[in-house]
C-alpha positions in Angstrom: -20.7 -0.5 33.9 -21.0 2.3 31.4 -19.2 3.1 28.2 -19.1 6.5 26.1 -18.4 6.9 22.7 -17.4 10.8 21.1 -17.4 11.5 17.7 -15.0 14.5 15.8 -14.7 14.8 12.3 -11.0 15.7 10.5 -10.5 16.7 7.4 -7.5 15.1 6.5 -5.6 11.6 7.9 -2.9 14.2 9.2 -5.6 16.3 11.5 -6.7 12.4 12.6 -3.6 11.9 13.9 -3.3 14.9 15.6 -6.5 14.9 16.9 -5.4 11.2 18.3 -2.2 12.5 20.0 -4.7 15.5 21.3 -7.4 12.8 23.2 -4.4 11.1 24.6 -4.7 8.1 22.3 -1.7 6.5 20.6 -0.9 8.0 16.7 0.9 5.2 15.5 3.1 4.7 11.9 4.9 1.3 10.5 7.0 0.9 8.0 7.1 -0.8 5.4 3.5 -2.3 7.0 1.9 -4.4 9.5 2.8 -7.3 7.8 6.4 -7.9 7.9 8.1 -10.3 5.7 10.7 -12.7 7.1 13.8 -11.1 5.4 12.9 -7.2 5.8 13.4 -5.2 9.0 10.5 -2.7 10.0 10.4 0.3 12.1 7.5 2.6 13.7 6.8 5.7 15.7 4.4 6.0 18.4 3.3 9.8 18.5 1.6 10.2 22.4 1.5 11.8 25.5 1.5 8.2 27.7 4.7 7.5 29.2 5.7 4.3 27.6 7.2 1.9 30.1 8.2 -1.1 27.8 7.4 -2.6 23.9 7.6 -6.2 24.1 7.4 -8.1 21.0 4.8 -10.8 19.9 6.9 -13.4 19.6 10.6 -12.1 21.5 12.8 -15.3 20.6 12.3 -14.0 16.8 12.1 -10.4 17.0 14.1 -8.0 19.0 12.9 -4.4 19.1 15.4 -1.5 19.4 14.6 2.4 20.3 15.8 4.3 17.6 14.6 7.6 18.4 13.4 9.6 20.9 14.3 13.0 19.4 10.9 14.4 21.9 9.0 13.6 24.4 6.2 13.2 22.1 7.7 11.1 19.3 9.1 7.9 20.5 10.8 5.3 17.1 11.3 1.8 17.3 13.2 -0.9 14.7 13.3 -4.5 14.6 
């Protein structure tokens, strides 16, 4: 087994993203963070090129997850 590593530098957190979406990795944004309290709802955007077949929750009998948004193929918005 054999693994490869590949190193690009960006200039900015924006061109990161990009360059993300670009290698077919997954540019991902939450709001208001990855820690969620109890009493706030959260949402986030996946930017990517994979086809997305399903986002299952951690725990599912306490959090449902809704699309919100899927204004382009590339852009795909979630809430809970």
């Amino acid at each position: 087994m054999s693994y490869g590593v590949r190193f690009q530098w960006a200039k900015s957190y924006d061109e990161m993203r990009e360059i993300f979406f670009k290698e077919g990795l997954f540019d991902i944004r939450v709001v208001p963070g990855m820690t969620v309290p109890e009493d706030l709802s959260a949402q986030f955007s996946l930017h990517t090129k994979a086809k997305i077949e399903s986002i299952a929750p951690e725990f599912p009998k306490e959090t449902k997850v809704t699309y919100s948004d899927g204004s382009s193929n590339e852009f795909h918005g979630y809430s809970s």
